[in-house]
N, C-alpha and C positions, 0 to 999 in steps of 0.2 A: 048758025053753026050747030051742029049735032051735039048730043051729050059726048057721044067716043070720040068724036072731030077735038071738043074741047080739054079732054082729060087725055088724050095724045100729044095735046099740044101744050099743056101744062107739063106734064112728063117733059117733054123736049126744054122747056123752058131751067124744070129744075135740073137736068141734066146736065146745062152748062152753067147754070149760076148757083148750083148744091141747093139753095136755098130761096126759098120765095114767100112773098108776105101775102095776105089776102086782103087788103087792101088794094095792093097792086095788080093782083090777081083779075079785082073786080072791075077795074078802071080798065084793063088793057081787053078782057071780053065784051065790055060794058053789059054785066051782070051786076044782080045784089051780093053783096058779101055774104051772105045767108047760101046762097045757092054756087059759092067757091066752097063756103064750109064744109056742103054736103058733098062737094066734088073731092076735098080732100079727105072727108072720111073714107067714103069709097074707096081712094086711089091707098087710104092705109090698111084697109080691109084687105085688099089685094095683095098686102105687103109692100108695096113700091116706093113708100115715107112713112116719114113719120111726123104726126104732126107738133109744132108746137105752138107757143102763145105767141097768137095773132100770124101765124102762116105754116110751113114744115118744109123740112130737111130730109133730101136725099137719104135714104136709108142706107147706113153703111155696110159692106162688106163685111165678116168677120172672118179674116183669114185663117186659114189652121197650121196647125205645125207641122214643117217637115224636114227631115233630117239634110245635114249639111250636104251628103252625098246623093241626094234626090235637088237638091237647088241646085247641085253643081251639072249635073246631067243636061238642064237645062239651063245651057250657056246662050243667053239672049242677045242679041245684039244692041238690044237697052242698057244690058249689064256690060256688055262691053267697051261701050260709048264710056260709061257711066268712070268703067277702072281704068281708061287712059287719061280720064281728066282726072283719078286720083294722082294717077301714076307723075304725069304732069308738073303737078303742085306739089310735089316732093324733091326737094333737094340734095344736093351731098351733103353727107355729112350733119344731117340732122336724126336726132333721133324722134321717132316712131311709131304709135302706135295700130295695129291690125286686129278690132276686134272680129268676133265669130260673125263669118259671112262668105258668100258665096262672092260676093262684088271682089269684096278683099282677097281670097284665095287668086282670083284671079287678077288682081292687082300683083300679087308677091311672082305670078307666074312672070310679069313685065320686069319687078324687078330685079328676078333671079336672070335673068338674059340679058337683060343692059348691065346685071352688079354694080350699082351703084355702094359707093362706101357711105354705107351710112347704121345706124342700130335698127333694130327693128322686134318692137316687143309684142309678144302676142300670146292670149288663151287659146288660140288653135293651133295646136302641135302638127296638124298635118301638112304646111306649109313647107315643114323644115325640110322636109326630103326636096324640095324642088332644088336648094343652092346648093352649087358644086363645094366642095374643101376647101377650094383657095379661094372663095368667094369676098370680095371687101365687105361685104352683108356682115356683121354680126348679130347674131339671131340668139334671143332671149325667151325661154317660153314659159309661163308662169307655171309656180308648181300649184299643186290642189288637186280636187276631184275630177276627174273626167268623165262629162256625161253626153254619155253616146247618142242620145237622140238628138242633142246639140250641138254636137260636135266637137264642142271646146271644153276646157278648163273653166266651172262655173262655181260659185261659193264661196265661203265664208274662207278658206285658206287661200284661195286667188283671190280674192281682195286685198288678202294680208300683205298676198307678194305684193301685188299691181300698185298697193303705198308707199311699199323703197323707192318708186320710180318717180319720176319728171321726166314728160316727156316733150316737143316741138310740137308736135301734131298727133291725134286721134279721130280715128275712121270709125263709127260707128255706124253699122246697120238698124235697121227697124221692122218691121209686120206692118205697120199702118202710124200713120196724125191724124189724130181728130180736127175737121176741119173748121168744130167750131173755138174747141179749147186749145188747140195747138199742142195737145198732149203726146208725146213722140213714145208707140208703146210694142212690147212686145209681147211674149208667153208665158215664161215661168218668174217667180220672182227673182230666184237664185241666178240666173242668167240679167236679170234688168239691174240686180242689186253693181252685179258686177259692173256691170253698164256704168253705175255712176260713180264708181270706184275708177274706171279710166278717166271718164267727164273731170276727177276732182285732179287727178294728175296732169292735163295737159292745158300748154299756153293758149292753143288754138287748136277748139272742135268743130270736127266738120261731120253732118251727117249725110250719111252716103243712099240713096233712095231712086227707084225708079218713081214715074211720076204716078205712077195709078196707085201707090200706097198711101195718096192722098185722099182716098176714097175709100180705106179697107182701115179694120181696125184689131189691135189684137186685146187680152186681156189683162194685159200689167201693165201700167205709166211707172216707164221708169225716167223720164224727163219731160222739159217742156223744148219746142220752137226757139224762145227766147234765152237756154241756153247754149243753142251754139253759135257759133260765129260765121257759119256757112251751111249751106244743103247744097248738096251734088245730083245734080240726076240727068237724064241721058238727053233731055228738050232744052233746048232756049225760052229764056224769060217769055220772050213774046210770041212762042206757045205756047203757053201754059195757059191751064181754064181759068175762066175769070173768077170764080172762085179760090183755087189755088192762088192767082194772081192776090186774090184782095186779102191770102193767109200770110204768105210771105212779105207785103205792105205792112200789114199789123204790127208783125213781130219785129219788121225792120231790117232783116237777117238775109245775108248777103246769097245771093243765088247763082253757083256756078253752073 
């Protein structure tokens, strides 16, 4: 096999397993470990991993920020999938919470049209316009700062609010998991802090994700994998990369 034949086919390899060791590397070319090492320097020169001790890791994504009204333009049929199995596992008469996200805006669109009676708390103010007056919805919006390029209600006085509550359920978006720490993260702190100021109010978290945000990463951990009680995303179990597969085994964490 060729030098390109072989570092094409390393690439292929870590593509679907994130992660590859050079011991295994050597056994499955039948090369020396010495002459994977130089394969993976190469392939990080390039950019395309990174390596670590004793093999290397897909290089992650580092997503960027972008406003709630630019996510929402781009209505996915990922996202779609993703807000009717929210919408699904919501019942009457529980209450609710919708943090800032494009999935959820369009989750609150399903429930402003079925009105189901039930509470529904949220830092994105722009939701409220979708329910009619006589709507059974009651609709709670945290007060605090409004920061525009987020969309939502973020900070230290929406925390304050988002403490009086207890809520049944919380939907929380993300930017990316680290697929090796399970670290569930987004952009700005003020926005992640929030994050776990719902995390602390609700019985059962559920994090709301298409599945390629397990491959992207952002720059604040505002949780881990291991606290919530479910991930949502728009593929069945047995799609999912054998990677993701073996993140979601880890943490044990129930995958709708």
């Amino acid at each position: 096999m060729f030098l390109d034949e072989r570092l094409n086919s390393i690439m292929e390899i870590l593509n679907k397993e994130k992660k590859v060791k050079v011991n295994d590397l050597a056994k499955h070319f039948n090369i020396s470990e010495v002459m994977i090492r130089k394969d993976l320097q190469r392939l990080e020169t390039e950019g395309k991993l990174k390596r670590t001790h004793g093999g290397a890791i897909l290089k992650k994504e580092i997503v960027h920020l972008s406003t709630l009204d630019e996510r929402l333009i781009n209505k996915t049929s990922q996202k779609s999938i993703i807000a009717k199995k929210i919408f699904a596992s919501i019942s009457e008469n529980e209450t609710i919470f919708l943090d800032v996200s494009s999935i959820n805006y369009m989750v609150a669109e399903l429930l402003a049209e079925e009105d189901k009676n039930l509470v529904l708390i949220t830092n994105m103010p722009s939701i409220s316009a979708l329910f009619r007056k006589d709507s059974g919805t009651e609709i709670i919006i945290t007060g605090g700062n409004y920061n525009k390029e987020i969309g939502g209600i973020v900070g230290s006085e929406a925390i304050n609010c988002i403490n009086k509550y207890k809520v049944d359920k919380a939907f929380l978006g993300s930017c990316g998991i680290n697929p090796e720490t399970g670290a569930v993260m987004n952009f700005q702190s003020e926005d992640g802090n929030t994050k776990k100021a719902v995390l602390s109010i609700a019985k059962k978290k559920f994090l709301i994700v298409e599945t390629k945000k397990f491959e992207c990463e952002g720059t604040f951990c505002f949780s881990s994998l291991n606290e919530f009680d479910a991930v949502i995303t728009e593929k069945r179990q047995e799609q999912l990369s054998p990677g993701t597969k073996k993140l979601i085994k880890k943490f044990m964490i129930e995958f709708i």
